[in-house]
Phi, psi and omega in degrees: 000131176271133178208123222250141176282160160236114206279043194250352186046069156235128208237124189276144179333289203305318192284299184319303173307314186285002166255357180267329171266012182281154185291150164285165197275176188264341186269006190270329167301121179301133176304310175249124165284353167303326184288007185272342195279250223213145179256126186337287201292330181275344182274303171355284192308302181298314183257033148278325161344272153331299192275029180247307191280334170304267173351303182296301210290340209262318191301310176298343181292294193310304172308308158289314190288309176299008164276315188265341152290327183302325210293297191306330186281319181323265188325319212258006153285337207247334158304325165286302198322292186271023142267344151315296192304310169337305215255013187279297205303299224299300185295277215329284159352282197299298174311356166263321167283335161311274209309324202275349183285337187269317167341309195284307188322293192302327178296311186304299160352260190349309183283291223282337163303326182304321174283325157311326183275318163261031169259301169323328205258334174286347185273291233272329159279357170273304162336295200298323191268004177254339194263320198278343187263327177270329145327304194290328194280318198306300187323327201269324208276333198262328173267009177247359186266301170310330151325313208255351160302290179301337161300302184325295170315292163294351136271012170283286171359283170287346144302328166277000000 
C-alpha cells in the first residue's frame, strides 16, 4: 500500500479517500482468492488447537469427578468413623453409669457403716455420762447424807 506522509502527520480528508478508493497495487493482490479465508497449516493449527482444548477441558472434568468419587468414598468413610464412634460413646456412656451407680452404691454402704459406728460411740458416751452421773449422784446423795449428820449433831448440841 502507497501511503504519502504529511510531514506535519496530519492526513487531510481529500488524501485519506484517495488512498481507500485507489486500486491495490498487482504484487498485494492475492493469487488465489481463496488465500485471503485460512490457509491449510492455519486450519491444521486450529484444529490441534481444539482437539488440545477439548482434551484439557475433558481431562479437567476427569479430575474433577475423581475428586469428587474420592470425596464421596471419603465421607462415606467418615459416615462409618462416626457411627463406630456413635456407639464406642453409647458403651462408654452405658460403662460410666454402671461405675457411678457402684460408686453411689459403695458410698451409701460407707455412710450407713459411718452411721452406724457413731451411732455406737454415741451410746458408749451416753453410757459413760449415766455411770459418770450416777457416780456424781452417789456422791452428792452421800455428802448430803453426811450434811444431815451434822445438822442433826448441831442441833443436839445446841439443843443442849
Amino acid at each position: 500500500m502507497e501511503t504519502t506522509m504529511n510531514p506535519g502527520g496530519i492526513i487531510a480528508r481529500n488524501e485519506s479517500e484517495e488512498t481507500i478508493t485507489k486500486p491495490r497495487a498487482v504484487a498485494t493482490v492475492p493469487e488465489h482468492q481463496h488465500e485471503e479465508l485460512v490457509h491449510r497449516s492455519e486450519f491444521r493449527l486450529l484444529l490441534w488447537i481444539g482437539a488440545f482444548v477439548v482434551i484439557t477441558i475433558s481431562g479437567g472434568f476427569t479430575f474433577l469427578y475423581t475428586g469428587q468419587r474420592d470425596l464421596h468414598a471419603g465421607l462415606a468413610d467418615i459416615r462409618v468413623e462416626m457411627a463406630n464412634m456413635r456407639v464406642a460413646m453409647e458403651r462408654e456412656h452405658a460403662d460410666i453409669r454402671v461405675t457411678m451407680k457402684q460408686e453411689l452404691a459403695n458410698i451409701r454402704v460407707e455412710m450407713k457403716q459411718e452411721l452406724a459406728n457413731i451411732r455406737v460411740e454415741m451410746k458408749e458416751e451416753l453410757a459413760n455420762i449415766r455411770v459418770t452421773m450416777e457416780q456424781e449422784h452417789a456422791d452428792i446423795r452421800s455428802e448430803i447424807a453426811g450434811l444431815s449428820e451434822r445438822v442433826a449433831r448441831v442441833e443436839t448440841v445446841l439443843s443442849k
